[in-house]
N, C-alpha and C positions, 0 to 999 in steps of 0.2 A: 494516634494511628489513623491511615488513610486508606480506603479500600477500594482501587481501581475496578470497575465493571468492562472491562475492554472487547472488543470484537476481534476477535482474529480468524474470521473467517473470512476475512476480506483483503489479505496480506496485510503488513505489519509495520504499516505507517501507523495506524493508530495505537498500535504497541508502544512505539518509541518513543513519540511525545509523549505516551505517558508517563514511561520512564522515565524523560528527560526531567518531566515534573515531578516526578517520585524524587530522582536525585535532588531536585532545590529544594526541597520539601527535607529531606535526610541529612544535608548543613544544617540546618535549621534544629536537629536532633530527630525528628517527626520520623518515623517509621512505614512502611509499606505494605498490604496485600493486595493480590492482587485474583480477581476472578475472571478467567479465559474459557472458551470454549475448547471443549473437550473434542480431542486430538491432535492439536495444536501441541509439537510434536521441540519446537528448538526452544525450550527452555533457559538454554545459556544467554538467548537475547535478553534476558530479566537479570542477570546481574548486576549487582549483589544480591537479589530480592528471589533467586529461583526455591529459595526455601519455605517462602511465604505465597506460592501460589495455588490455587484451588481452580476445580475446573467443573462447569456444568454442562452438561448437555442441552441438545436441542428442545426448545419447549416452545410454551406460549408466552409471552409480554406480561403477563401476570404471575405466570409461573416461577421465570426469571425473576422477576421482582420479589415473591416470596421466597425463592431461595438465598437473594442477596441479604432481603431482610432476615431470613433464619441464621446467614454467617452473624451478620453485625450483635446480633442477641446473643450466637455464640463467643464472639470473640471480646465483646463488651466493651473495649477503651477506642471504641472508633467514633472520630470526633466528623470526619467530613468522608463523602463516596463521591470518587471521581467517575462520572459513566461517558465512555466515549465510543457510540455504535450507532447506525443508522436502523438498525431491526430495534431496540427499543428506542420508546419514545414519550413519549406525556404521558401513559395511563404507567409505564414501567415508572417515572418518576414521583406519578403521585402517588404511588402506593408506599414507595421507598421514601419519600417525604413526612409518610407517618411515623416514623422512626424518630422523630425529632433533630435530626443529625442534619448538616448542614451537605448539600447536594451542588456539585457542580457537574456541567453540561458542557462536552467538548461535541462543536459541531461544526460543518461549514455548509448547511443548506437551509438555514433559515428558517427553519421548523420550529413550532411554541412549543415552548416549553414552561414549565414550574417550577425550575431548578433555583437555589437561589445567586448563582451564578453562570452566567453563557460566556465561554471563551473561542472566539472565532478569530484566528487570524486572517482570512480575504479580505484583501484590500479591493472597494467596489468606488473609488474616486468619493464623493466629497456624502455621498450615499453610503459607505461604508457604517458610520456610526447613529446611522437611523434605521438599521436593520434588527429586526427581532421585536419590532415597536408593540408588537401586540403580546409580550412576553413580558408584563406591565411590571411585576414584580421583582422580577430577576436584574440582577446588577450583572451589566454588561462590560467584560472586555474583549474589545474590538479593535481590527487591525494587526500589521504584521507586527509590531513593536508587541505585542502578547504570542508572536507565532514562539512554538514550544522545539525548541531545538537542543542537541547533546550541546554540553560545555565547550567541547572544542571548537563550534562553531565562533565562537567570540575573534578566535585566531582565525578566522575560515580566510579573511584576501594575506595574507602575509608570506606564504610561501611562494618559493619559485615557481613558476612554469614551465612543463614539458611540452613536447607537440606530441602527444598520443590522445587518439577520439576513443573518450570514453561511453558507451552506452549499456543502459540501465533502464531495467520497468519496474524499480521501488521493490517491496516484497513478492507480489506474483507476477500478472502478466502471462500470456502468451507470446512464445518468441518465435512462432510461425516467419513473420514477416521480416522482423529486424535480423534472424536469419538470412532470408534473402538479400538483404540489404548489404549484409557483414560479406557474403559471400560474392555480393557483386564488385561491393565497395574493391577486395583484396584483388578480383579477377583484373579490374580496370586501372590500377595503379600497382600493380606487378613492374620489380619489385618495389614492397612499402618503405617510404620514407616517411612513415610514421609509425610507431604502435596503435593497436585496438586493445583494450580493456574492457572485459565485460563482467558487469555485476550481475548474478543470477540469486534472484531472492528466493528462500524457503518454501513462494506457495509459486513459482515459478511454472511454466508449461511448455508442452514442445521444447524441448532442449537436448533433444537425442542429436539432430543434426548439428546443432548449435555446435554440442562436445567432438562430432566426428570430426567438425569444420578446425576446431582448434587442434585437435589431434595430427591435422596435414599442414596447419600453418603456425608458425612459432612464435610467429609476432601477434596470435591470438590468443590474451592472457585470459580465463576464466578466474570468476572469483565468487567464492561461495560463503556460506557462513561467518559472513564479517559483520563487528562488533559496530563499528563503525565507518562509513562509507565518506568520514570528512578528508580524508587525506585525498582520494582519484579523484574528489570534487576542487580540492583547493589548489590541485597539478596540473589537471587534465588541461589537453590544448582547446578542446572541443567536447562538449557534452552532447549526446543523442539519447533521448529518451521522452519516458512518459512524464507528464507534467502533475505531479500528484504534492507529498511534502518537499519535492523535490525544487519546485520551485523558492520555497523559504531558504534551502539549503544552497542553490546554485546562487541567489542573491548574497549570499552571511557571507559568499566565498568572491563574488566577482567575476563570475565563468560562464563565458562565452559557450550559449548552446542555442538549438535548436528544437524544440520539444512539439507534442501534441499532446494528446488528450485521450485515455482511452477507459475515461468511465465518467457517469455524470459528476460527482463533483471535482472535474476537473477542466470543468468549461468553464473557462475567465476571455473577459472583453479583451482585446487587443490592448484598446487604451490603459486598461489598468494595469496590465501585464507592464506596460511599460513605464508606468511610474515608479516600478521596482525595478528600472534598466534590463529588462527584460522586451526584446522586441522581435523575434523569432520565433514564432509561434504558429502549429496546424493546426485543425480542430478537429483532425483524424488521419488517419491511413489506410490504405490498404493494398492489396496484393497490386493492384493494375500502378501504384505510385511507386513502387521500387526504384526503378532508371530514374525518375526523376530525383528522387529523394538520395538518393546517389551521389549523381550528380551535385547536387544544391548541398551536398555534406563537403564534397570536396572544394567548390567555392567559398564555403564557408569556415571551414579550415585553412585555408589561404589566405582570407581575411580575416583570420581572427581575431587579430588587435584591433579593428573597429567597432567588433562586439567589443572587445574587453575595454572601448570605451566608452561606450553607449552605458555599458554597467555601471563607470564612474560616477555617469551624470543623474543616477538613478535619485527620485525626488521623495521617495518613503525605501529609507536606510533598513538594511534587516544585521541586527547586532548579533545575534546569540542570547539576547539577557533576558525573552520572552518569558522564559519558565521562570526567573526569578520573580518578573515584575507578576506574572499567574499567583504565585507563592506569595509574594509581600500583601497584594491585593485582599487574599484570603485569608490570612494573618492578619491585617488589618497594620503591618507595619509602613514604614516610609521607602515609598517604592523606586526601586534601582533605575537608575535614568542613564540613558547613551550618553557615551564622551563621545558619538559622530554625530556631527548635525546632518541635516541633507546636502545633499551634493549641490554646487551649482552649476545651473546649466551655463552654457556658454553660449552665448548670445552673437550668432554671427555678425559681418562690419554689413549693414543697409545702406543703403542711397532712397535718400526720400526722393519719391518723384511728385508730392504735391504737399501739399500740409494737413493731408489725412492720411497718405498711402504711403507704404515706404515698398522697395526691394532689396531680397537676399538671396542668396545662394542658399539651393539647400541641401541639408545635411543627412545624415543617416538618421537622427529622430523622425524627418518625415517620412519615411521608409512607411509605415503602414499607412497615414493618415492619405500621404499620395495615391496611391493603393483605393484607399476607400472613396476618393473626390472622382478618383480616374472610372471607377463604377459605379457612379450615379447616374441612376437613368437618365437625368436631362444632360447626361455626355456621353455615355455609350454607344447612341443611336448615331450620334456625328460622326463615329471613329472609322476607321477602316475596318477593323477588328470587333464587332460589337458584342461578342460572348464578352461575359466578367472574367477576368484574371481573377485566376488563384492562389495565393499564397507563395503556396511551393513554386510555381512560377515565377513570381513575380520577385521572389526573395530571391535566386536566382540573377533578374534580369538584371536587377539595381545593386548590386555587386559587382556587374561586368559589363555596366552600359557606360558608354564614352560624352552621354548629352552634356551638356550645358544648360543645369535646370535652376528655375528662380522661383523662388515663392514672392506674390505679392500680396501685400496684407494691410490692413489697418488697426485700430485700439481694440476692433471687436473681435480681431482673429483674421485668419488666412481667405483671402479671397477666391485667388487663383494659384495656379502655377501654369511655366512659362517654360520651353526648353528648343532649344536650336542644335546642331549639330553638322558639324562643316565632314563631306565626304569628295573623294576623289571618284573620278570614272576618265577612265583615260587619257590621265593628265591632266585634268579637267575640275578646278574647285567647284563646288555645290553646296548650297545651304538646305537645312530640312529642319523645319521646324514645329511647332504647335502649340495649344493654350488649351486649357480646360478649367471648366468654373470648380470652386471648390465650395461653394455656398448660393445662397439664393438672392443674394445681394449683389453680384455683378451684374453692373449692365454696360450699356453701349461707353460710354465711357470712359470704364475703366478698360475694358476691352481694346478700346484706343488709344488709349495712354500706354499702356503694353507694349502694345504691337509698335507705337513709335518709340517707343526705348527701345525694341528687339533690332528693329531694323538698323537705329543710327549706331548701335554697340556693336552690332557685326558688320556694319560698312566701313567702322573706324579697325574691326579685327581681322576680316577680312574682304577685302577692299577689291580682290578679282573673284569675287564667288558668285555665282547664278542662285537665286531660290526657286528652289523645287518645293510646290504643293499640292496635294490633294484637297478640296473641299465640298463636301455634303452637299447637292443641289438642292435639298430643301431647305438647308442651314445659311438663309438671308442674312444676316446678322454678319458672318463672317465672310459671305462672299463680298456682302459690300462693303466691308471694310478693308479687303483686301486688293479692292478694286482701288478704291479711295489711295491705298499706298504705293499705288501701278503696278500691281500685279496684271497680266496677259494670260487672254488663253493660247494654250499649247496646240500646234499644229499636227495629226498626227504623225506628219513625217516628219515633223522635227526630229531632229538627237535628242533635245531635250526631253522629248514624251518620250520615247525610249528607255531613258535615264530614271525620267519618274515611274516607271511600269516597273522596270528592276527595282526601286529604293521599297514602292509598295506597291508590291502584288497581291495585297488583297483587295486594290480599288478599281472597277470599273467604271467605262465611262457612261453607261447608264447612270450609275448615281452619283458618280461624281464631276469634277471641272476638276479639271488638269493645268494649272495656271506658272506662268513663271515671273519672275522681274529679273532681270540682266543688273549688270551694274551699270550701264550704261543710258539704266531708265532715268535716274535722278539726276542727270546731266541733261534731258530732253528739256 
């Protein structure tokens, strides 16, 4: 016998993994109770197990403890207690540790513990499995290959896809906002050529308008009290939602979504996010992000199949077989191992430009990491632009931007990136380019090696185009290197300053030089 200690006053993710573990635990023959708090009201979510549940009230960390330990003395053949809640903690386990019985500890905030097993699936990059270090005694499983997911998930990438945007905030949630979202989304794309689907969980909130919204619109499906949420995940065209177990689950499936975050353990790094192909990510919302978020749902649903292959290339696989390998672990059996290896990534075609540096085009994986070079202080202050881009913007821009962008790099990682982009003005071809460091290692250099592959590559592609630039007057570095490739400064009655006032109107010429090159410069 096993006797889960669960939280369910926190919505009912930590419900369901534990179910999911009760069930591999239950092949096994091993049987289940389970102890929930009291009022916690959807019972049928514990089938087969809704027979063997007990319920305690609110108390104190020791309280709770003694009444788990008074079940286990009552119920007698309980060999292991599953506790998985953030309100107890070390003093609840060491007291339950006196029991003799063997104690496992579902967690994902890296809190000590005495339990004699920690099962955390966040994935934290190469950090992941040096987490818990001060939990000396406890046998650690770590990583999403232990994340605890229902059975069906094994099948999660294998079905078709529809184009309907699914959005979902796990067991509760506040649907205040995602309301407003649903209801701008439908106003702005009248009529839909997609479905909406929305999962509304048991500890759910605000959802009065939610239901009046669906009651005026047909193509808004509500869905309540379901057993299972793998199917909208393994369909959907697009996912919107809270990023909680949801993330293990939109990975086992291969589903393009966009999530945030709306309680602390559900803050995860960008980068790790995406070594589960996961690359779409806020790290909140709120009412004043509506229009945006809108917006960036319906570019993002346009582009879907670039998420849906961003997910392929995903470099820590999420199978479904987490609760078994939990199970065998605990059993002390030979533990169940993936038939998927990791993906690989695809390696776009480079051109070395020396025999340390190469360049690429780049792809939708540098999607955030551009993002974060593009908002380094020692680049910000050069920009025209010098607020940081945010997310929700930025995810947006690089979905619908027409540049021509290069990563250059070498054996230790990406240096820079590189982007040009040829525009018309009445009748008129123009170049418009830029460069920003990506590390602390570029210098004059490499900066010039750059800039003369940019030039000769668009004089060979486009061979009548003027270049239009802005640059920084305190940013030496660039201006004399742009002088060195003939660049000129702009006259202001020229057309050409004109031209570059319209391309960018956030630069003045207080701080900036307004410079051009002709194509006619490199024939002087």
């Amino acid at each position: 016998m096993i006797l889960f200690r669960v939280d369910t006053t926190c919505g009912i993710g930590h419900l369901m993994r534990c179910k999911s573990l009760a069930l591999a635990f239950l092949e096994q023959g091993i049987n289940s109770s389970f102890v929930i708090d009291q009022g916690f009201e959807k019972l049928d979510l514990l089938s087969p197990f809704e027979k063997s549940v007990y319920t305690v009230s609110k108390r104190s960390e020791i309280e709770d403890a003694n009444f788990v330990v008074s079940l286990i003395d009552d119920i007698g053949v309980v060999r292991y207690c599953v506790v998985d809640s953030y309100r107890l903690g070390i003093e609840w386990e060491s007291e339950v540790k006196k029991t003799g019985i063997e104690l496992i500890a579902l967690d994902d905030l890296e809190r000590m513990h005495v339990a004699d097993f920690i099962v955390d699936a966040k994935w934290q990059g190469p950090q992941t499995f040096d987490r818990y270090s001060n939990s000396t005694n406890s046998k650690k499983l770590l990583g999403p290959s232990f994340a605890l997911l229902q059975q069906e998930y094994q099948q999660g990438a294998m079905l078709p896809r529809n184009n309907s945007i699914l959005f979902s905030l796990g067991g509760g949630g506040d649907w205040d906002i995602l309301t407003d979202v649903i209801e701008a989304l439908v106003a702005s794309s009248e009529p839909l050529s997609f479905s909406i689907d929305v999962i509304i969980g048991p500890k759910a909130t605000n959802t009065e308008r939610l239901k009046k919204l669906h009651e005026r619109h047909h193509q808004i499906s509500l869905h309540e009290g379901l057993q299972s949420v793998q199917p909208f995940f393994a369909k959907c065209g697009l996912f919107v939602g809270a990023l909680g177990t949801s993330l293990y689950e939109l990975a086992a499936c291969n589903t393009p979504a966009i999530t945030f975050s709306i309680a602390p353990n559900q803050q995860n790094d960008i980068f790790d996010l995406e070594a589960l192909g996961h690359y779409c990510h806020l790290e909140s919302i709120d009412k004043s992000d509506v229009h945006k978020l809108v917006a960036l749902i319906e570019t993002l649903h346009s582009k879907r199949e670039r998420l849906a292959k961003l997910r392929k290339q995903a470099q820590v696989p999420v199978d479904g077989l987490g609760a078994y390998r939990v199970r065998d672990s605990i059993l002390g059996l030979e533990r169940v191992e993936s038939n998927s290896a990791p993906s690989s990534s695809v390696t776009p075609s480079a051109l070395s430009l020396t025999d340390q540096t190469s360049l690429r085009a780049v792809d939708d994986g540098d999607i955030n990491h551009c993002l974060w070079a593009r908002n380094r202080q020692d680049n910000a202050w050069r920009m025209t632009i010098t607020d940081k881009i945010e997310r929700i913007d930025h995810y947006r821009w690089w979905f619908n931007n027409r540049r021509e962008s290069y990563v250059m790099y070498d054996e230790d990682g990406i240096l820079l990136y590189v982007w040009h982009q040829k525009v018309v003005d009445a009748e008129q071809e123009f170049l418009i380019g830029g460069w920003f460091a990506a590390c602390d290692r570029v210098n004059f250099t490499h900066a010039q090696l750059v800039l003369d592959w940019q030039l000769t590559e668009c004089k060979r592609n486009y061979p009548q185009a003027t270049w239009l630039a802005v640059i920084n007057k305190d940013n030496r570095f660039v201006n004399l290197l742009n002088q060195r490739a003939g660049f000129v400064a702009l006259n202001p009655n020229m057309k050409e300053f004109s031209v570059t006032q319209r391309l960018f109107p956030s630069a003045n010429v207080q701080e900036f030089n307004f410079v051009m090159k002709s194509p006619e410069a490199d024939k002087l």
